[in-house]
N, C-alpha and C positions, 0 to 999 in steps of 0.2 A: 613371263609372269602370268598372271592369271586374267582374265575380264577386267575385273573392276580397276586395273591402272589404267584400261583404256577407255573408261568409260566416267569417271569420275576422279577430282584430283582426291592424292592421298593427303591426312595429315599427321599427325607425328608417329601416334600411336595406331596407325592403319599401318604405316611404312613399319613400323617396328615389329608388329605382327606378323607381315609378309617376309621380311628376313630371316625371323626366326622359325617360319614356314617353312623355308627356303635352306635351313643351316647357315644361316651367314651372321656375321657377328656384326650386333647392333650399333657402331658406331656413329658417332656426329653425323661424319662423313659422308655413309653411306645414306645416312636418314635423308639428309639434305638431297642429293642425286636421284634419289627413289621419288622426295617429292616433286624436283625440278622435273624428272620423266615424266611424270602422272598431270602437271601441268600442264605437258606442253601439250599442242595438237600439230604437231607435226615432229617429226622425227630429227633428232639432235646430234649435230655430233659432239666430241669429246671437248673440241674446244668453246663452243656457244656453249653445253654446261660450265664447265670452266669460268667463262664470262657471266653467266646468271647468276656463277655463285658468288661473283665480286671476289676471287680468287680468297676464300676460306680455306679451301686448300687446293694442293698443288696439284699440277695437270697429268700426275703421274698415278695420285688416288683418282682422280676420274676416269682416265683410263683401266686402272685396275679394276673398280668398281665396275663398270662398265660391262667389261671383262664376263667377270664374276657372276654377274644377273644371266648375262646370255649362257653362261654356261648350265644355270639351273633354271633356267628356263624349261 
C-alpha cells in the first residue's frame, strides 16, 4: 500500500479510498482488514486478523483479502 497505512490508522472512508486507488472492490470485508492492518504495529498474520475481527467473516476472505492487497501493492 502506500505510507500513510504505515503511519497512521486508516478509517472508513480513508480504507475506501485506498481500494478504489488500488481497483479493489469496496466491501465490508475488505474495509475492516484494511483497517485492522493500519492498526496494527506489527505485522499480522491471517489468523490474529481473523481473531481481531471476532470472526465477521471467515478465515478464507482474510486470506484472500490479504492476498489481494500484496498483490497491488
Amino acid at each position: 500500500m502506500d505510507k500513510k497505512c504505515c503511519h497512521s490508522p486508516l478509517d472508513e472512508d480513508s480504507a475506501k479510498e485506498l481500494l478504489s486507488q488500488k481497483g479493489l472492490n469496496k466491501t465490508k470485508g475488505k474495509i475492516q482488514i484494511l483497517i485492522e492492518l493500519s492498526q496494527s504495529h506489527k505485522p499480522l498474520s491471517v489468523q490474529e486478523i481473523h481473531s481481531l475481527l471476532k470472526e465477521s467473516c471467515d478465515v478464507s476472505t482474510v486470506f484472500r483479502t490479504v492476498t489481494q492487497l500484496k498483490k497491488k501493492h
